[in-house]
C-alpha positions, 0 to 999 in steps of 0.5 A: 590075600582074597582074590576071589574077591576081585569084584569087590575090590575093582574100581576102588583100587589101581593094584591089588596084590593077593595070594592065598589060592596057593595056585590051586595047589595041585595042577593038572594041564590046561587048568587053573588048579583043583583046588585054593582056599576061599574058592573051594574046587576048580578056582578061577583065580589062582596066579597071574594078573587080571584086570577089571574095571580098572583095577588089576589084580596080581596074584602070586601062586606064593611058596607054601603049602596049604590044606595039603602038604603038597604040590603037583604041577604047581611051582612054588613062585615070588612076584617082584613089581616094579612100581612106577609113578605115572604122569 
């Protein structure tokens, strides 16, 4: 639910799944939002997969709405994840 926690949860886990940026809510071209929870302006981590230390971290830019009841630029977005067992 915290993605701008990535560096805490890299090398404790193979996969974080995470949320709550609403991805960044209101976009505009060539940026990652205005605005997410827990990040405050301009966040970095919004939507999308992102690894570190070999963890990753997939963030879904969801379906809601967060402290504005809104979005612009932003589709609302559902991630399925294949899961496969490794060798």
């Amino acid at each position: 639910h915290e993605p701008q926690y990535l560096d805490l949860y890299a090398g404790y886990a193979d996969l974080a799944l995470t949320g709550h940026a609403h991805g960044g809510q209101i976009r505009l071209p060539f940026t990652e939002g205005l605005f997410a929870p827990g990040q405050g302006t301009l966040p970095k981590l919004t939507s999308g997969m992102h690894k570190k230390e070999g963890t990753t971290m997939v963030i879904s830019r969801g379906l809601g709405n967060s402290v504005f009841p809104f979005r612009f630029l932003n589709r609302p977005e559902i991630v399925v994840v294949d899961l496969n067992r490794g060798s």
